[in-house]
C-alpha positions as CSV (number, residue, x, y, z in Angstrom):
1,X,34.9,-29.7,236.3
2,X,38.3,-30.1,237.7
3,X,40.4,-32.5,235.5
4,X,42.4,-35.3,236.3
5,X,45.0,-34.1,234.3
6,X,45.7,-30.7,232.7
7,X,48.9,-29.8,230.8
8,X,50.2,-26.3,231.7
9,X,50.9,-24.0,228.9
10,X,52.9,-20.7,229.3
11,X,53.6,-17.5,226.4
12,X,57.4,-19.0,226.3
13,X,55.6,-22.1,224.9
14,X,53.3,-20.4,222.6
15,X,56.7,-18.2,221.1
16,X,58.5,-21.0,220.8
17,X,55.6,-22.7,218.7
18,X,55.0,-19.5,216.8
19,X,59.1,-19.2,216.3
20,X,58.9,-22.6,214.1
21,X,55.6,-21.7,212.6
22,X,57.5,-18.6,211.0
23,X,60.4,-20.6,210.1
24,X,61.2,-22.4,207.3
25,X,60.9,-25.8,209.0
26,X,57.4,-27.1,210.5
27,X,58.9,-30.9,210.3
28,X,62.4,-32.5,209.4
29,X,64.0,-29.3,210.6
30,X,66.6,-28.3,213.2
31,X,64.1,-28.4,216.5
32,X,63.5,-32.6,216.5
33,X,67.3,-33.0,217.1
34,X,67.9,-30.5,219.5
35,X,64.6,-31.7,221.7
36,X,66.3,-35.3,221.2
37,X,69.6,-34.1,222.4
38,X,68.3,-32.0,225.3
39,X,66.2,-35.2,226.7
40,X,69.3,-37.7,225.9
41,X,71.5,-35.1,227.9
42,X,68.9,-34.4,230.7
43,X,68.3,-38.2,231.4
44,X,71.8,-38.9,231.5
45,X,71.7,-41.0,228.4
46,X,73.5,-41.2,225.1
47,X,71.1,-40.9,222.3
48,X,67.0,-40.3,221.9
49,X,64.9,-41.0,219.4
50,X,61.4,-38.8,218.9
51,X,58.7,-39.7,217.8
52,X,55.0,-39.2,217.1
53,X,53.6,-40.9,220.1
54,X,55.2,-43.1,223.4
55,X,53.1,-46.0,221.1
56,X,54.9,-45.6,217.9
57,X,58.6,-45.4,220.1
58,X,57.0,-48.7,222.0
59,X,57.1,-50.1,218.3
60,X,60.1,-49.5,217.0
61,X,61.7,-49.8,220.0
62,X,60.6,-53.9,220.0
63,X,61.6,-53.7,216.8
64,X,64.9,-52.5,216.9
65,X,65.4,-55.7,219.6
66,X,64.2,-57.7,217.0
67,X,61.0,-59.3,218.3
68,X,59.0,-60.5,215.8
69,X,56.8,-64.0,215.2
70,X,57.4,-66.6,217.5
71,X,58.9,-64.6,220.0
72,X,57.1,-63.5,223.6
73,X,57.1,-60.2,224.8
74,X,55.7,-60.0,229.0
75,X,54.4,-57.1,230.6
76,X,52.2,-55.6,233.0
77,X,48.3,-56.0,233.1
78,X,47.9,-52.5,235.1
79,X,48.9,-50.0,232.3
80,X,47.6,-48.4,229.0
81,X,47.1,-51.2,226.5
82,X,49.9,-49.4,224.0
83,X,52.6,-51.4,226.3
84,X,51.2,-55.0,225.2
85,X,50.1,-53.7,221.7
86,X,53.5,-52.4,220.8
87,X,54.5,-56.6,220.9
88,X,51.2,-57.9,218.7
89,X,52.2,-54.9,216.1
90,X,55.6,-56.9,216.3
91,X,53.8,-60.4,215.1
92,X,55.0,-62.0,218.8
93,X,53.0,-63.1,221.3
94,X,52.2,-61.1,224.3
95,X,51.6,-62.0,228.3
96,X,51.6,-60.3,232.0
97,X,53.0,-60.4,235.4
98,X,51.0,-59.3,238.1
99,X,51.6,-56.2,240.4
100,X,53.0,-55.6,243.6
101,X,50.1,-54.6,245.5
102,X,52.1,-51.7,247.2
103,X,53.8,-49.9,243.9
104,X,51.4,-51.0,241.4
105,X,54.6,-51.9,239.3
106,X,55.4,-55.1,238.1
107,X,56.3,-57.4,241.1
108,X,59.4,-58.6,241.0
109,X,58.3,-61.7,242.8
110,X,56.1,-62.7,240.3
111,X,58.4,-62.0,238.0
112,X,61.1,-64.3,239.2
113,X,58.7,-66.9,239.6
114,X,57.1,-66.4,236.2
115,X,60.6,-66.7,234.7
116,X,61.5,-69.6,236.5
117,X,58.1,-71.3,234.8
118,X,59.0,-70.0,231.2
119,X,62.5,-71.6,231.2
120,X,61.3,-74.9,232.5
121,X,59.0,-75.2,229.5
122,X,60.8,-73.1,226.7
123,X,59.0,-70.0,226.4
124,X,60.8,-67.1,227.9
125,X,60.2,-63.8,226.3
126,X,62.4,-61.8,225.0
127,X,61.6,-58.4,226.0
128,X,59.7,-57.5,229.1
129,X,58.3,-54.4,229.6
130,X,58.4,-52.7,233.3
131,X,55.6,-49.9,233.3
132,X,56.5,-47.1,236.0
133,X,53.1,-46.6,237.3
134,X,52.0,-43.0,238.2
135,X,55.7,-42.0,237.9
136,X,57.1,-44.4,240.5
137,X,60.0,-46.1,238.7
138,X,59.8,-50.3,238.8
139,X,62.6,-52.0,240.9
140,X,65.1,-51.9,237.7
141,X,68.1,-53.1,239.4
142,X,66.4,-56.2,240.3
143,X,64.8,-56.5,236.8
144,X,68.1,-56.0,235.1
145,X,69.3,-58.6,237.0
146,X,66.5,-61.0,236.0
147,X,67.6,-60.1,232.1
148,X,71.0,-61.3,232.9
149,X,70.1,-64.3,234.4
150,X,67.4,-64.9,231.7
151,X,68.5,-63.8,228.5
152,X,65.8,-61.2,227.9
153,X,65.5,-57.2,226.7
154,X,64.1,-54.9,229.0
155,X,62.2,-51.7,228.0
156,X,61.0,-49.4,230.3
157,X,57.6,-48.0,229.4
158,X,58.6,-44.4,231.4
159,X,55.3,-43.0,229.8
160,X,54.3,-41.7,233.1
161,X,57.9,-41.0,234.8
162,X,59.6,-38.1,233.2
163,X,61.6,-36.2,235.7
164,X,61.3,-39.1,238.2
165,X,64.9,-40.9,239.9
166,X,65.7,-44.3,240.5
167,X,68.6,-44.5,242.9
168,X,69.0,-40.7,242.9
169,X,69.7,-41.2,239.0
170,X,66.9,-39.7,236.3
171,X,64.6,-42.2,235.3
172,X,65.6,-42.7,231.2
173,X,69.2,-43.5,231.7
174,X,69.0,-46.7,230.5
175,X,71.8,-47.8,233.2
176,X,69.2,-51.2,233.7
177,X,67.8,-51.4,230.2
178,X,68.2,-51.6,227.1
179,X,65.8,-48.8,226.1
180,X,63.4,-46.5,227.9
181,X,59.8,-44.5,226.7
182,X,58.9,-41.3,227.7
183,X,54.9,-39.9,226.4
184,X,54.5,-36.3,226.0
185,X,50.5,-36.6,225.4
186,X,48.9,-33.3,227.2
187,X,48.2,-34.9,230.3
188,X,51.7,-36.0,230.8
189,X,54.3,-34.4,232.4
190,X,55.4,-31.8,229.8
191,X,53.5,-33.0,226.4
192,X,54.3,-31.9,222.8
193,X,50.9,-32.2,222.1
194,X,51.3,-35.5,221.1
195,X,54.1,-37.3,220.9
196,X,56.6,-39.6,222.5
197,X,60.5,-40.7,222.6
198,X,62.7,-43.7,222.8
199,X,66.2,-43.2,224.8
200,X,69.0,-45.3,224.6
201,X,72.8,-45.7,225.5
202,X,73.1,-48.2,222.2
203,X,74.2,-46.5,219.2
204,X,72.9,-49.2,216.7
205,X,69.7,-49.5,218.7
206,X,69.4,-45.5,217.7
207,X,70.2,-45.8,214.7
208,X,67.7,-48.5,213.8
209,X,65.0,-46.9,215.1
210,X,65.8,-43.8,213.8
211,X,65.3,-45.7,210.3
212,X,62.0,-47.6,211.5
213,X,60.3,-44.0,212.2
214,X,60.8,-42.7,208.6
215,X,60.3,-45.4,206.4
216,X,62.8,-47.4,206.7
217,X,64.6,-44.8,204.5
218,X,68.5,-43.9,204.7
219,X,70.6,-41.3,203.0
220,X,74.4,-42.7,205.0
221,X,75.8,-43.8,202.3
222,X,77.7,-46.9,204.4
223,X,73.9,-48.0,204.9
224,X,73.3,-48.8,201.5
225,X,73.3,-51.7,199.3
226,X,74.9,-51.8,196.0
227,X,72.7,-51.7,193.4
228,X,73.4,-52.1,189.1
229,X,72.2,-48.1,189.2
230,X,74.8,-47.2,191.7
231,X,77.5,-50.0,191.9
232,X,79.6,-47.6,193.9
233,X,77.6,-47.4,196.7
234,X,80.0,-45.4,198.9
235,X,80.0,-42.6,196.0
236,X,76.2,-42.1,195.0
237,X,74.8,-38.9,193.8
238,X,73.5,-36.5,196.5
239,X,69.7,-36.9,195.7
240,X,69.9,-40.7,196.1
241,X,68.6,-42.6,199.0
242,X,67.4,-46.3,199.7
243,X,65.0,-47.9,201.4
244,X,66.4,-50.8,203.0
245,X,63.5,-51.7,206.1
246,X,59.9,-51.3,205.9
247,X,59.3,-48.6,208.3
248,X,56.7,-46.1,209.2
249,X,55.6,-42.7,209.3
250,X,56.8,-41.8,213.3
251,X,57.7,-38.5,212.6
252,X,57.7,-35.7,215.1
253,X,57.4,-32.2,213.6
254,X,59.5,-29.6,214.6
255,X,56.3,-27.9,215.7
256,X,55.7,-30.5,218.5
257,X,59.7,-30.5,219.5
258,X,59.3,-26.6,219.4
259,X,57.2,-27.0,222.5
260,X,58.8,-29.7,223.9
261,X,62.1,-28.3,224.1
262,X,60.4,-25.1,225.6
263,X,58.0,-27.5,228.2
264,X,61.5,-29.2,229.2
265,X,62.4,-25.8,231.0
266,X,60.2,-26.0,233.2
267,X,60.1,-30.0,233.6
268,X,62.1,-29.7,237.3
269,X,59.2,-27.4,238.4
270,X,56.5,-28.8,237.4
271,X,57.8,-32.4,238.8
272,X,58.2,-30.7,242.4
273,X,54.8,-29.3,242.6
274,X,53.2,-32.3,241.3
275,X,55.1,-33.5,244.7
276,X,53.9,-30.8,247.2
277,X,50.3,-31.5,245.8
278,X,50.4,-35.2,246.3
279,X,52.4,-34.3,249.7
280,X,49.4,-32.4,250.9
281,X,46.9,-34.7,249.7
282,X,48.6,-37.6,251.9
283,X,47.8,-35.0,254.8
284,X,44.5,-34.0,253.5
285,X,43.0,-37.7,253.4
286,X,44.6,-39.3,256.8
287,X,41.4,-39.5,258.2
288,X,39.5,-41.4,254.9
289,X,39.2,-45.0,254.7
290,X,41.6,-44.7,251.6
291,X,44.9,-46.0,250.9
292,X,47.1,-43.1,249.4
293,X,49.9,-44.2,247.3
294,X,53.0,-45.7,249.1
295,X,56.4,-44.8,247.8
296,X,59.3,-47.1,247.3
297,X,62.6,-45.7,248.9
298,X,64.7,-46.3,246.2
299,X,62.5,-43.8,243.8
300,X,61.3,-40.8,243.6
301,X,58.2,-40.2,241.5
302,X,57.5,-38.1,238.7
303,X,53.5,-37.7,239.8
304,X,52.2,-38.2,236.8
305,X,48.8,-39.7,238.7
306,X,47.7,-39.7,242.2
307,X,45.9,-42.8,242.5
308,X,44.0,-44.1,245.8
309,X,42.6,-47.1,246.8
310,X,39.2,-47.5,248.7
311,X,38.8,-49.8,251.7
312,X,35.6,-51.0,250.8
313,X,35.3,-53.1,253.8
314,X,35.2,-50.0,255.4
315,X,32.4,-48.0,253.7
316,X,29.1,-48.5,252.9
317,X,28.9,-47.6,249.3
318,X,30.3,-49.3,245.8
319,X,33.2,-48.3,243.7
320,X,31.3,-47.2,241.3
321,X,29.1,-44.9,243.9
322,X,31.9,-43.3,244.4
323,X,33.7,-43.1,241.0
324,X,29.6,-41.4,239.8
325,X,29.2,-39.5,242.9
326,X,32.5,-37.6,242.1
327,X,31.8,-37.5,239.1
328,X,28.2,-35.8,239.7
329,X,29.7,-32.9,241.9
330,X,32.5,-32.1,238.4
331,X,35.7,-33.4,239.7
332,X,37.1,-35.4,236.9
333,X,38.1,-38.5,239.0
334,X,39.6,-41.5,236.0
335,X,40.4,-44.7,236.4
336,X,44.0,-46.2,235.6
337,X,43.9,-48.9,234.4
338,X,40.9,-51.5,233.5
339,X,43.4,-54.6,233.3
340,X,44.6,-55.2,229.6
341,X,44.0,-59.0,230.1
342,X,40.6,-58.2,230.1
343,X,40.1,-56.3,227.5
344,X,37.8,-57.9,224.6
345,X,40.6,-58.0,222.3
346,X,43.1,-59.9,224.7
347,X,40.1,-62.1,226.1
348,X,40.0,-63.6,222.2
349,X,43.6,-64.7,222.7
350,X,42.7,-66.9,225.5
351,X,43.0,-63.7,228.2
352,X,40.7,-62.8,231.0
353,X,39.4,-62.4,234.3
354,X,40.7,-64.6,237.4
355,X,44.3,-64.7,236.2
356,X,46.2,-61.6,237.6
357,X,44.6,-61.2,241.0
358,X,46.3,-58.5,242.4
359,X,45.6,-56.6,239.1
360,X,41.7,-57.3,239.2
361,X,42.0,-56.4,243.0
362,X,43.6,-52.9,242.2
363,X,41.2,-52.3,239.6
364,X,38.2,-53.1,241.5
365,X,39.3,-50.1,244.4
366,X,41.1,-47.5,242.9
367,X,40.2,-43.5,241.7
368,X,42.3,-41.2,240.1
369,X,42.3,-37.9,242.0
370,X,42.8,-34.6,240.3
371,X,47.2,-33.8,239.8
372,X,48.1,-31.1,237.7
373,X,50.9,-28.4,238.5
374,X,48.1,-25.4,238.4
375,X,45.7,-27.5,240.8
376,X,45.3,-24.9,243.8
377,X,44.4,-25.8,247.4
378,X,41.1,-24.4,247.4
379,X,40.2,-27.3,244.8
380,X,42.5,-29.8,246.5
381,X,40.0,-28.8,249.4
382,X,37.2,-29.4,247.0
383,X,38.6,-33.0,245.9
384,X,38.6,-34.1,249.4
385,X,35.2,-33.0,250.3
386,X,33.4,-34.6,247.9
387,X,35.7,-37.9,248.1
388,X,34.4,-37.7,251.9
389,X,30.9,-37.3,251.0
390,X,31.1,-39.9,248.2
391,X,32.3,-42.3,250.7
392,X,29.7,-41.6,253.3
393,X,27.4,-42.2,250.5
């Protein structure tokens, strides 16, 4: 079986995991903030928060922007449901735009128009939440420009686009957002194991959500309230702390930044052969009736997936004859993503098929192809084979 995904681990990785695991730190030790200091510094932002998973920084992120009941959050339906969830977790209410059929990001069209539509009747949201599809970063400028006009948040779920640019800058500098969310699951780009992390270029946004991930919990003394214990807050005694939010448990061990930090060597190369491979799969499947994935100028994609889309007015056979005959002959094609708006749980709040058309389009014709840094040619070859024969059904 080749994979769709694979994450690529090397002996520097394994000492570096091994270095923590003999040290007297396996969490709340010195290797979380120097992985959040050598992201912050390679995306060209000013501060990053880790965290247990790109879902729990979704959270607190929303959180630290203050969403809560009776407030909207918008997003796309082509992504993994964590990027609406992160707003229900938040008590507010939750809704899509639909894609560009080119990018498979959020259209900005629709977006405009969607806006347009919320003010007129009250209900714009207050964060929306551009997904950078496959590693191809939304049109942000344009977005940010939107906010402005609009009055709303903007995070960027960058789950998928570590080590991607937009406008020659690194995706995660937060120059058109507020905050931005990288994943480091193992299929991801460089992966911690699990794990995830929130950057920002707004100190008190940092500092919230560096509060949110543990409990809510401070030991700054200029944090605190005065209490009859301690009236002299600014002077307690060194073992006191206070918990003044209800937080959560979002902790990333040292183990997990151990290897992070050590993956994030390597980040540059494994982004550019991510790119020679979906180069050469361009060439390799010119003469399919497939769409391979078109590329916005102003970015430059991380990779994460290589995603096609079948012209099934062209071949004789069904999606899903092709998705099972791929399948059959062990190349791990996936699928990303069913729409969220049809998902069971979104269908019960009034959700469901027939209202994001370009997303239910996408859906209905796309295969995730094998991309991995240690994918070799010979099973490149092998991926495009059997796509050929699975079309020819």
């Amino acid at each position: 079986m080749i994979p769709y995904g694979r994450q690529s681990i090397d002996q520097s990785d394994i000492d570096a995991v091994v270095g923590v695991l003999k040290s007297s730190f396996l969490t709340q030790g010195p290797k979380v903030p120097e992985f959040e200091q050598a992201l912050a510094d390679y995306c060209g932002a000013k501060y990053a928060v880790a965290a247990n998973s790109a879902t729990s920084a979704l959270h607190i992120a929303c959180l630290a922007l203050g969403l809560g009941p009776g407030d909207i959050l918008w997003t796309s339906p082509i992504t993994f449901v964590a990027s609406a969830n992160c707003g229900l977790y938040c008590g507010a209410q939750v809704d899509f735009v639909d894609i560009d059929p080119r990018t498979y990001n959020m259209s900005v069209d629709a977006l405009e128009a969607k806006l347009s539509e919320a003010e007129a009747s009250g209900r714009l949201p207050k964060i929306v939440v551009p997904v950078h599809m496959c590693g191809q970063p939304c049109e942000m400028e344009a977005i940010h420009c939107l906010s402005m006009k609009y009055g709303f948040h903007v995070i960027e779920d960058a789950s998928h686009a570590i080590g991607g640019q937009y406008k020659n800058k690194p995706i995660g500098n937060c120059k058109y957002s507020d905050i931005s969310v990288f994943s480091f699951h193992p299929v991801k780009i460089i992966t911690t194991g699990e794990g995830g992390m929130a950057v920002t270029n707004d100190s008190r946004l940092v500092q919230k959500m560096v509060m949110l991930r543990s409990h809510g919990i401070t030991r700054d003394p200029s944090l605190f309230s005065r209490t009859p214990e301690h009236p002299n807050s600014l002077t307690p005694p060194p073992w006191y702390y206070q918990q003044i939010d209800l937080g959560f448990n979002y902790r990333m061990t040292d183990i997990q930044a151990a290897l992070g930090l050590s993956q994030l060597q390597r980040l540059d190369k494994f982004v550019a052969l991510r790119r020679e491979l979906a180069k050469r799969y361009d060439g390799l499947l010119t003469d399919l009736p497939v769409a391979t994935p078109w590329q916005h100028p102003d970015g430059n994609s991380a990779w994460h997936l290589y995603v096609v889309r079948l012209q099934l007015d062209k071949i004789g056979v069904t999606h899903r004859k092709v998705f099972d005959a791929m399948r059959e002959q062990g190349i791990g094609v996936n699928l990303h993503y069913i729409p969220v708006h049809t998902q069971p749980w979104y269908q019960r709040m009034g959700f469901g098929p027939g209202m994001f058309a370009e997303a239910e389009k996408y859906s209905r014709e796309v295969i995730t192809l094998p991309l991995f840094p240690s994918l070799t040619e010979v099973q490149q070859d092998r991926v495009r084979n059997i796509l050929n024969e699975a079309l020819q059904g």
